[in-house]
Each structure stands twice: as C-alpha cells, then as structure tokens.
C-alpha positions in Angstrom: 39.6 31.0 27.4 36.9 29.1 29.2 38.6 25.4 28.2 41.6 25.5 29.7 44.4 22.0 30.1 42.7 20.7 26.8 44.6 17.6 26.1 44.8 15.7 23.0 45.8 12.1 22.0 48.8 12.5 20.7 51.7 14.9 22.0 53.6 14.1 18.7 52.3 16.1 15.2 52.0 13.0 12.6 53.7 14.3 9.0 51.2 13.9 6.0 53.0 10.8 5.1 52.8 9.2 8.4 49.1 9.6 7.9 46.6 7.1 6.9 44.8 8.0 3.6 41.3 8.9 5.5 43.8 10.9 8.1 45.2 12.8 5.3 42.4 13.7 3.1 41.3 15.1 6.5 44.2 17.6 7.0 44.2 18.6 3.9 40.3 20.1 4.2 41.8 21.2 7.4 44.3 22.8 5.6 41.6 24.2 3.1 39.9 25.9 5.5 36.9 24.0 5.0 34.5 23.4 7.9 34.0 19.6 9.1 30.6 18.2 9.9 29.1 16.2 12.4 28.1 13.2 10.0 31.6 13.3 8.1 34.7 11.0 9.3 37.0 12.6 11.5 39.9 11.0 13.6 39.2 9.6 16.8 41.4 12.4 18.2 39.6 15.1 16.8 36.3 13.8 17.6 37.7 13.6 21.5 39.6 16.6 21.8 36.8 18.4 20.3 34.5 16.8 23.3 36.6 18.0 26.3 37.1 21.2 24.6 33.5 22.0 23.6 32.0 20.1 27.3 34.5 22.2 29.1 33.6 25.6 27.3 29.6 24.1 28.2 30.0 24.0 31.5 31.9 27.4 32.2 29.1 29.3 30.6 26.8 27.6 33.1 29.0 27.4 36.3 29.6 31.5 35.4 26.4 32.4 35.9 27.0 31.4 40.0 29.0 34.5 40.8 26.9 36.7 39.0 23.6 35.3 39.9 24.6 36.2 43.0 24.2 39.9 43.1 20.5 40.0 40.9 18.9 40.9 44.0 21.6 42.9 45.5 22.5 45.0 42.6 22.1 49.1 43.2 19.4 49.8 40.5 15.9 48.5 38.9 17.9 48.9 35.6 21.2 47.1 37.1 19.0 44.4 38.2 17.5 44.0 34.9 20.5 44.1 32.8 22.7 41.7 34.8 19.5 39.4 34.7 19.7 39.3 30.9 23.4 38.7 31.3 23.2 35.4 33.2 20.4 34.6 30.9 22.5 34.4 28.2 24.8 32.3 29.9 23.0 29.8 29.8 21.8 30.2 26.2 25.6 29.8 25.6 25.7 26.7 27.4 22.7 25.0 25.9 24.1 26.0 22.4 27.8 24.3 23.1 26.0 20.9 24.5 23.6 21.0 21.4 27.1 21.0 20.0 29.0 19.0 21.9 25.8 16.5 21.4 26.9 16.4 17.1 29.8 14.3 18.0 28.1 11.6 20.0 28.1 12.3 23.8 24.8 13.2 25.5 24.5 16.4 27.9 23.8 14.1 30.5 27.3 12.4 29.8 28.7 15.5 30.0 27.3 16.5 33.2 28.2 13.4 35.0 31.7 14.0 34.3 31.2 17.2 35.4 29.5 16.7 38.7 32.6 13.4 39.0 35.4 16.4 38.4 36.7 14.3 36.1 35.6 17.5 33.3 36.9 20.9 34.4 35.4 24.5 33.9 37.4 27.6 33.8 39.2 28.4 36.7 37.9 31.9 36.7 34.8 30.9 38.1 36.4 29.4 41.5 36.9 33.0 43.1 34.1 35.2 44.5 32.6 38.0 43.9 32.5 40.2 47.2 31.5 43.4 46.1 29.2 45.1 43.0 32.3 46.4 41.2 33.7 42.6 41.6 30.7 42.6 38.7 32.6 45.3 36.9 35.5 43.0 36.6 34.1 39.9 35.6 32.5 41.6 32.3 35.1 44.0 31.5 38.1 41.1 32.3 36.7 38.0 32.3 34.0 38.7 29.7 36.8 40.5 28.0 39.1 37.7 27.7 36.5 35.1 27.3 36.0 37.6 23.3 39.3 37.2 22.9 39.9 33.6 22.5 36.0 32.9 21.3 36.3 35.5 18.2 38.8 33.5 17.1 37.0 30.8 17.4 34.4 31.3 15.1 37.3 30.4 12.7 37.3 27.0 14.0 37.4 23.6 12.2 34.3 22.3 13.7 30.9 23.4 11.9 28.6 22.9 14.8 30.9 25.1 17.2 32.2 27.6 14.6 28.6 28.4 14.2 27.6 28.4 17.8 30.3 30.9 18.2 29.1 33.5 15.8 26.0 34.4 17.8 27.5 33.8 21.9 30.6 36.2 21.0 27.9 39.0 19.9 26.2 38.4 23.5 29.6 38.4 25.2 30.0 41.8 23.6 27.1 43.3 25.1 28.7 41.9 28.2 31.8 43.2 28.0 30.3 46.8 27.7 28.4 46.7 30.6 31.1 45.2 32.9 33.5 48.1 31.7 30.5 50.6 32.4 30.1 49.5 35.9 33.5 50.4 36.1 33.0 53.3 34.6 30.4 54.5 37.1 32.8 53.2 40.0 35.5 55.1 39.1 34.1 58.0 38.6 32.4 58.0 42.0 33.3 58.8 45.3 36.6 57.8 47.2 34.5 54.2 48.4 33.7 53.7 44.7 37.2 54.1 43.2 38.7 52.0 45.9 36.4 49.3 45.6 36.8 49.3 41.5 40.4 49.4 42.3 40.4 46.2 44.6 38.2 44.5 41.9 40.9 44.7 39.1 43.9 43.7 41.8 42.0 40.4 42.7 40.5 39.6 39.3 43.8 41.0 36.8 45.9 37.7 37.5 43.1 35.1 37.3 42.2 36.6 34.5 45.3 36.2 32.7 45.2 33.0 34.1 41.8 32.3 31.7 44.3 31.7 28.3 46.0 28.4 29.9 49.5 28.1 30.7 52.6 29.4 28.9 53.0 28.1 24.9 56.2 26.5 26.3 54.4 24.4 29.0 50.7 24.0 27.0 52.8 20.4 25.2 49.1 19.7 23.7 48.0 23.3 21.9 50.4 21.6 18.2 47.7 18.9 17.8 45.2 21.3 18.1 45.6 24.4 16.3 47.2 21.8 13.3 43.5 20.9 13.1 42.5 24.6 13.9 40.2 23.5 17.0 42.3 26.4 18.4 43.4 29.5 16.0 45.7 31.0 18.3 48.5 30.1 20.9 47.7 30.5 24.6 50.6 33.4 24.9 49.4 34.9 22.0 45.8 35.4 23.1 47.0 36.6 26.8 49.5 39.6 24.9 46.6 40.6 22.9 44.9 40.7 26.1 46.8 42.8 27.8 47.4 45.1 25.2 43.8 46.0 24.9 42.7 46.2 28.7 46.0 48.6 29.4 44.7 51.5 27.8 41.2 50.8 29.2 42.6 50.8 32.6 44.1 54.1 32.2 41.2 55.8 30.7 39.3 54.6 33.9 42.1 56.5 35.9 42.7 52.7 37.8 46.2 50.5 37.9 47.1 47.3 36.5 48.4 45.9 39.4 51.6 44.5 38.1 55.2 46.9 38.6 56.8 45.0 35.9 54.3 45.9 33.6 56.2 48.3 30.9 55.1 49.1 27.0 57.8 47.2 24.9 58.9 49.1 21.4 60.8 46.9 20.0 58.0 44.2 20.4 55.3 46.4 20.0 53.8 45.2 22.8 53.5 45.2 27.1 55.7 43.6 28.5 54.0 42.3 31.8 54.5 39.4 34.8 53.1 35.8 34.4 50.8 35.0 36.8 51.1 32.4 39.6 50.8 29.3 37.9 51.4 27.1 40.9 48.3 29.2 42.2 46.5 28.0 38.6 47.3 24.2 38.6 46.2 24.2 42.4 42.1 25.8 41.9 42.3 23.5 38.5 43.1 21.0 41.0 39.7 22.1 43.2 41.6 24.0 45.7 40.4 27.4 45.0 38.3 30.2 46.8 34.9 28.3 45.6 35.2 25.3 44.0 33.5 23.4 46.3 30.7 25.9 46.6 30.3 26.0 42.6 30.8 22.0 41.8 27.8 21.7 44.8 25.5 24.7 43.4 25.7 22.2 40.1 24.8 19.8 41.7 22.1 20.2 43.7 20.3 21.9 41.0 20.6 19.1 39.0 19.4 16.9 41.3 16.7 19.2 42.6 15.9 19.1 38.7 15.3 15.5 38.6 11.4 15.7 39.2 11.1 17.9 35.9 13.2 15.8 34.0 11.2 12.6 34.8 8.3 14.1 34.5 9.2 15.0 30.6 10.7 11.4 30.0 7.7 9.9 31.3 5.1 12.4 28.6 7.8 11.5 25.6 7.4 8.2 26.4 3.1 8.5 26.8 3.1 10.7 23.5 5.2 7.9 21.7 3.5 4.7 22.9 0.0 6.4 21.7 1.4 7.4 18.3 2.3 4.0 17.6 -0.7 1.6 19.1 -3.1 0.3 17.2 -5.4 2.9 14.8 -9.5 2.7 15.5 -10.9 1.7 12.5 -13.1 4.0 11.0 
C-alpha cells in the first residue's frame, strides 16, 4: 500500500448510539455502500484521515518515479527506454489525479507539499531503497507495482467518490506496469548466469520491503477499525500482504527464482503460505528517515520544487494579468 501508518482521530469505534444524528445518518450511507461527496457533510475524522491517506498515496506516486527515472537513459534497449518512460509518466498522472483529489476535501497541493518537503507527511517506504541494477527495475513492477494493485483494486471500492474514481483508471496503468516489471524478469531469468543472478539479488533485496508496503501487522495497525468502518480501507493490512504472497509464489517459480524466505511453506489447512514477517524494527526506522535514500529522495523533491518556482510565478502572475483585464472597465462602443 503506498499510505502506510495512516492514523485516525479516534482509536475507539463509536456504537451508532453513541453517534450524533449527522454522524449516524453518515454510517449508515457508509453502511449502504453509497459513495460520499466532496460537497456533502462528513465527520471531521473522515474528512482528515481521508487527507493523510490520499496526500500520502500523492506523494508516493511522485517520489516513485526517482528510482525509476533513474535508469531512462541507462536502460539496455530503444524499446526499454521508451516503455519505462511511459511508466514514470504515468506516475505522475497518478499523482496529479490523487491531489486533484485530495484538493475535494479542502487542502491545496501546495499544503500538501509543504508537509511533505517538512516530513511531517510520509511516502511509502518502498521508495527509500535503490535501485542498483536493471533487473532491480524488474522488481519494482513485478513486486512493488504488484502490491501497490493489490491494495489499490480494492480501493476503487472505497467510500470517497473523488478517490474511488481516481482509482478506477491509475490501477489499469499499474497493470500495464506490473506486466512489464514481471517481463524484465522474465528476460533476466531466462538469460545467461549474470542475468539470473542479478534477477535473483533483485527479488532478495526488494521481497521484504515489499511486504513491508501493506503496513504493519493487524494486531499492531490500532488505527485500520476506524477506517475500514468508514471503508476508506476495504481490507486489513495482513490480509492484503497473504493475498500478496500467495500470488507472487507461483510467479517466482515459473521464473525458476526463490522467494528468499526458508520459513516460507504452503499451509492446507489455511489454504494459504505460510511465510516470515518482515523486519519491522527495519520498517519503523526508513519511516523514521533512516533508510538507504531518504535523504536523497525528500531532496530530489525538493529541489525540483524549488527549481520550479520560476514557472509557477510566472503562471500566477498571467492568471492574475488575464483576470485584472477581464474585469476593468469595458470601451464603450
């Protein structure tokens, strides 16, 4: 999930009749299934969590494009080039679509950039670790694109109008990118003794991250109840990361690669994998702005944003031009 640590207001779920009238009439839509809409009431809670969740998913489609970005020039083909262009192009379609939305529920972009250029709004922790070689490109569409579909297919289920509907169209781009990060790896390990061993050092530096992307366990996540009672979030953290797992463990072995993790063990009676937890004390820390690259991707941000500034001056001051010579005085005829 690219919004991890999402808190809400309350850690407590009210009952429906601890609710106010206006609070219950709008768990009961809720309820419903109906969609809610930027001009209709919502409780401040909503409205908040809705902000962090929405600004954080914003910015991790933007800060992703970094570690991709990277490897435009360096990638091995003409047709590589182009494709993983398009890729990071769409990235940031996802993030302009998720501030439009964020923007419904009264916060500006530039409000949610501050905060994130502060630290005091987070992006997905995925994004703090490098990508050192091509098939490192591999990974990050086949896992982390792959888990990003996961949570965000769900989400077009959501609560919110404005981001259930921004979903519907970034989860058919993320497809596309999960295909061609699963046919690098495809290529890779089908190649030479180089190729397989770099595809395999890919998956044994992104697999735990990745797992990482679906937020801590259900029993330590004390915020997901308020949120999936308002269905901001369809599914529980754990959930999401099982489902995970049990799709990319067949794709792994089709690829002839291994999941690094010897605990990992198919589970009859569940009818699932049973597999290890990643190291959360390794999670909380990059949240923290410890990792591999945050400080190289929080300072990317921000130097383009303030190399940006001459652009963005440039269109206040023609807004405001246009607008003081459609309202001054008419000629007369």
């Amino acid at each position: 999930m690219y919004a991890q640590m999402v808190k809400t207001d309350s850690s407590r779920l009210k009952t429906l009749d601890e609710m106010s009238p206006e609070e219950r009439a709008f768990q009961e839509r809720i309820d419903r299934g109906e969609k809610i809409e930027p001009k209709e009431w919502m409780p401040e809670g909503y409205r908040k969590t809705l902000i962090r969740q929405v600004g954080q998913h914003a910015h991790s489609e933007i800060v992703g494009q970094l570690p991709e970005g990277n490897w435009i020039t360096r990638a091995p083909t003409l047709e590589r080039k182009a494709i993983l262009l398009a890729k990071v192009q769409d990235e940031a379609g996802h993030g302009l679509y998720l501030y439009s939305a964020a923007e419904t529920l009264g916060v500006s972009r530039d409000e949610l950039l501050a905060l994130l250029h502060s630290g005091k709004m987070k992006y997905s922790s995925i994004f703090n670790y490098p990508t050192l070689t091509w098939a490192d490109i591999g990974a990050v569409g086949w896992l982390v694109d792959g888990a990003a579909i996961m949570n965000q297919v769900q989400l077009q289920k959501t609560s919110y109008g404005p981001y259930s509907r921004a979903m519907v169209r970034i989860c058919k781009e993320e497809s596309f990118h999960q295909r061609q990060g699963y046919d690098i790896m495809m290529k890779m390990a089908a190649g030479s003794d180089a190729q397989r061993a770099m595809a395999q050092d890919a998956l044994n530096r992104f697999w735990y991250p990745s797992l990482m992307m679906f937020g801590p366990s259900d029993k330590d996540s004390v915020h997901s109840a308020q949120s999936m009672a308002w269905k901001i979030k369809i599914n529980t953290n754990d959930e999401l990361r099982q489902k995970f797992v049990d799709q990319t463990v067949p794709q792994a072995k089709y690829l002839g690669l291994t999941i690094p993790d010897p605990a990992l063990a198919w589970n009859e009676d569940k009818g699932g994998h049973d597999f290890s937890e990643p190291d959360w004390t390794e999670f909380f820390d990059v949240l923290a702005g410890n990792g591999p690259c945050n400080k190289e991707r929080l300072g990317a941000r921000v130097k383009a944003w303030n190399d940006g500034a001459w652009v963005r001056d440039g269109l206040v001051a023609h807004a405001e031009k246009a607008a003081a010579r459609r309202s001054g005085p008419v000629a007369a005829e």
